[in-house]
Structure formats: C-alpha cells, structure tokens
N, C-alpha and C positions, 0 to 999 in steps of 0.2 A: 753411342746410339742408345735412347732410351728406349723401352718398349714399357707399355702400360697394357694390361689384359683387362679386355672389356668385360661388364657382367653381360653383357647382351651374348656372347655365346663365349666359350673357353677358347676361340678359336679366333675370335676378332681380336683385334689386337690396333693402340694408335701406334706409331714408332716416328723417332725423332730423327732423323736418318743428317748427322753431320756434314759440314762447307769438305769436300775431298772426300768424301767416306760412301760405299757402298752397301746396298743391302741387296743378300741373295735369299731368294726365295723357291719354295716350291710348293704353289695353291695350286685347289683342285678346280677342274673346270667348274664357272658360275660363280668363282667368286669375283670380289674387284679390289680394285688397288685406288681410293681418293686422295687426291692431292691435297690438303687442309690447309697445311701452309707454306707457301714457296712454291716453286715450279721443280715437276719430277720429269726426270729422264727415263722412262722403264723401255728395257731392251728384253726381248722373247726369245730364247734358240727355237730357232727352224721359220723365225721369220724374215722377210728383209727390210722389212719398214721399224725404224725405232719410233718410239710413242713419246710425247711433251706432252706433259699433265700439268694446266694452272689450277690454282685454288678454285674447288669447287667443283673440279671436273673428274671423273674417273676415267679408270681403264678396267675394260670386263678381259678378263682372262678364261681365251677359247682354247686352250689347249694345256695338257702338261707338263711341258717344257720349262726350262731352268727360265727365269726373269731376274735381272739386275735392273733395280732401282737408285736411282741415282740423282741427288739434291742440284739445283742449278743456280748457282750466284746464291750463295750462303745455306744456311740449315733449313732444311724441311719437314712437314710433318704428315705423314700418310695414315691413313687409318686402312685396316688391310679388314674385307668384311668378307663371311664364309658365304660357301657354294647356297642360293637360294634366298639370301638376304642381304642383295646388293639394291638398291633404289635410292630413289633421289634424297629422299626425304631421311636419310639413312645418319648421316656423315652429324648434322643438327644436333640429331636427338639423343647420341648420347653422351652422358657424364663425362667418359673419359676424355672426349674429344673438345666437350667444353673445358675441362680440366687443363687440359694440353694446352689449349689458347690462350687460357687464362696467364697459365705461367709464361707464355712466352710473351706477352704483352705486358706483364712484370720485367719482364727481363728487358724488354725494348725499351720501359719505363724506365729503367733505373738506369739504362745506357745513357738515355735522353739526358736524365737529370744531371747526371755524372758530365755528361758534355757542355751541357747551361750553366753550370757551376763552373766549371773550369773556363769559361768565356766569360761568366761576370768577373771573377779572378783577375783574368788578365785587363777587361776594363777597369777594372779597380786599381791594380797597379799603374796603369797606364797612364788614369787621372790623379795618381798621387804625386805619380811621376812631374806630371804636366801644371801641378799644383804648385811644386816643391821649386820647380824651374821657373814659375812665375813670380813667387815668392821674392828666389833669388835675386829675382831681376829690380822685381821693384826696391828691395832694403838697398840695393847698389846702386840704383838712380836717384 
C-alpha cells in the first residue's frame, strides 16, 4: 500500500490500497473517503449496510467507528480528505491525486506495451514460420 501526504492538509492522504489487501482506518466524523481509481468496498462497525465506491464518488464518514476499505477487481486508489474539506470539487484539484493517476496510467501503459510487443512477437514468428514453410515447398516442387 502506497500512501502519499497531501500539502492540502497533513492529514489528507491519496493511498493505493492493493488486488487482496485492506486498509483500516480511523477518521473523524466529516471526513470522506473517494474512490479515484477502481471500485472500493468500505465497511463501518456498528452499521449494517456495506458501501461500493466507483471512481469519482465518495463515502462521508458519520460516525467514529473502525472502517475497512477494500479494492474490488484489482488495485485501488482513495484519497482519504479531513473533517470540513470533503467536496466535490476536492478529489481534481490536488497534485497528489493527479500525481497518483499519472503513475498509474504509466504503469497501465507500459503493461499495454509490454502485451503489443509480445503479440507482434509471436506474429512475427508466426509469419517466418509460414514464410520458411512456403519456401520449402516451393524449392521441392
């Protein structure tokens, strides 16, 4: 789990919250928990309703009780924002959160790449292959 400290307060924080991995928390009433990237699962003790948070949406946290957040179908990225500076307009505007995306859209990049190169590969082999077999054929006919 990565966590990065925003300047916007010491107390905001994004975090990268890993595919199987949990984050436990304990914010004070008014703050909130947005979902930046990936879909989050956050669960409240002393509530009975668990919470799904997609990108771009948050959860306001009404009470002091322990919350487990938890990544759904791979890594996640939360930005956790203090008691009285939770808003829409929030999650946007700061650095770290554009920071966060950036990297991880690096990171999807270079997956991508990594995967279109290994598929021109094996076209490449495939039509040397198919090359070498046509070759054959013809010097034998």
């Amino acid at each position: 789990m990565n966590v990065f400290t925003s300047a916007f307060s010491a107390r905001s924080k994004v975090v990268e919250i890993g595919e199987n991995k949990a984050l436990s928390l304990h914010l004070p009433v008014g703050s909130a928990i947005y979902s930046v990237v990936g879909t989050l699962w956050i669960t409240q003790e002393g509530t009975i309703k668990d919470f799904v948070v997609g990108p771009g949406e948050r959860f306001d946290v009404r009470s002091h009780s322990h919350i487990v957040v938890t990544a759904v179908q791979g890594t996640g990225i939360a930005f956790l924002a203090p008691e009285g500076h939770a808003g829409p307009a929030l999650v946007a505007s700061t650095p770290e959160v554009l920071d966060a995306l950036i990297a991880r859209a690096l990171q999807f990049r270079r997956r991508e790449v990594a995967r279109l190169m290994r598929l021109a590969v094996r076209r490449v082999k495939l039509s040397l292959k198919r090359l070498a077999f046509a070759s054959s054929r013809t010097v034998r006919g």
